[in-house]
N, C-alpha and C positions, 0 to 999 in steps of 0.2 A: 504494500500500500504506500502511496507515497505521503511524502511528512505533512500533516497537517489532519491525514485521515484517520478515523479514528473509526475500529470494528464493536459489533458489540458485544461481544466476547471483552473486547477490551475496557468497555468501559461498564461494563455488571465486575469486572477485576478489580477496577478504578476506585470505584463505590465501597466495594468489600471491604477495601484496605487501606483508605485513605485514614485514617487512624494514625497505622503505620508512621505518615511520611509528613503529615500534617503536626504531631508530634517535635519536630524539626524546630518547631516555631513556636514551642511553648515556653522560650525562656532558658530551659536549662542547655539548651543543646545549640544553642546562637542564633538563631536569623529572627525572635522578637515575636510578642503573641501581636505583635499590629501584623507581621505578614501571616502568622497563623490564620489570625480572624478573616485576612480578605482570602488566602485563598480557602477557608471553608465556605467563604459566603460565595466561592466564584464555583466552586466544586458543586454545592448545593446547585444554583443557580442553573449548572450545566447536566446538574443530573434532572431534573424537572424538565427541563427541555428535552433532555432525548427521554423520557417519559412518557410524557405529555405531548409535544409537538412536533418532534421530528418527523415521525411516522407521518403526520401530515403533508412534510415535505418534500417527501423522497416521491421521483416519477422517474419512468423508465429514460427520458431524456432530460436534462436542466442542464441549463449553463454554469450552476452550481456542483460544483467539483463531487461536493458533499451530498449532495440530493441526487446527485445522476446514477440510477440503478445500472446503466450501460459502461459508465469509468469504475462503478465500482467491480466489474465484472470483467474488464479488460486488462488489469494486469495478467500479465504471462498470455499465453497461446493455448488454452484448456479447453475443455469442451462447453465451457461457459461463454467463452472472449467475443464480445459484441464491440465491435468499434464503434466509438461516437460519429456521428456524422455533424456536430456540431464544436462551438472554442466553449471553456468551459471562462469564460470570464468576468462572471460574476462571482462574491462571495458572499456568505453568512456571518452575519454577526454572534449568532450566538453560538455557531460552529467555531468561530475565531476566537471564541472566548472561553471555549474548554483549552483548546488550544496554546493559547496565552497563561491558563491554569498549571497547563502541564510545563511547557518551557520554565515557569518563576519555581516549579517544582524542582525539577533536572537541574537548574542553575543554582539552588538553595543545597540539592545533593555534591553538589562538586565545588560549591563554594569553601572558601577557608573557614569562613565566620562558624560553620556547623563545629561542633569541637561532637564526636559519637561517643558513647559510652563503653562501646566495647568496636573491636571487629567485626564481630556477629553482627551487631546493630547495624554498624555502615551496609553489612553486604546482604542484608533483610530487604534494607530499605531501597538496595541498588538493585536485588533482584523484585521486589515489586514494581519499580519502575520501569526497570528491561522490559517486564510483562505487557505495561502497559504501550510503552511506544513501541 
């Protein structure tokens, strides 16, 4: 899938766990419960949406990357692969905003400010991430 896409597989994983990684931000481990609190309120945010309205989105063809059932279906040459016949050159906001959740995640995981509690911890929280992107 290309970066930005996100399976749903991946984000019922996202949901599970964000505990986990959100964690990160609660003061004792560096990056401050101010970024805790936005990204549960963007996490939440993004889990209501593909909930509730994504399903509404998604059609067999959009110029939305994320809504077009035909790009999501064209990686690799399968027995699936339906070429667009359209540019996908619109985007989603609230697609961009799980998006934008996950990147201040990822960059929160590899920042210096995180100080982990163990090795365990670090490599918990890096393999729920792998999961996720």
């Amino acid at each position: 899938m290309p970066k930005g896409t996100i399976t749903k597989d991946q984000s019922k994983y996202l949901f599970m766990t964000k505990d986990r990684y959100v964690g990160i931000g609660s003061g004792r481990l560096g990056m401050g419960s101010d970024w805790a609190e936005q990204t549960q309120v963007a996490l939440a945010a993004a889990k209501q949406y593909l909930k509730m309205e994504y399903k509404m989105h998604v059609t067999k063809q959009c110029e939305v990357a994320d809504h077009c059932c035909h790009f999501a279906l064209s990686v690799g040459s399968g027995d699936f692969f339906i070429p667009c016949v359209h540019q996908h050159s619109k985007t989603c906001c609230d697609c961009n905003s799980l998006v934008k959740a996950l990147d201040s995640v990822e960059a929160a995981v590899k920042s210096d400010k995180v100080k982990f509690e163990s090795d365990d911890q670090r490599d918990n929280i890096q393999y729920t991430l792998n999961q996720v992107l």
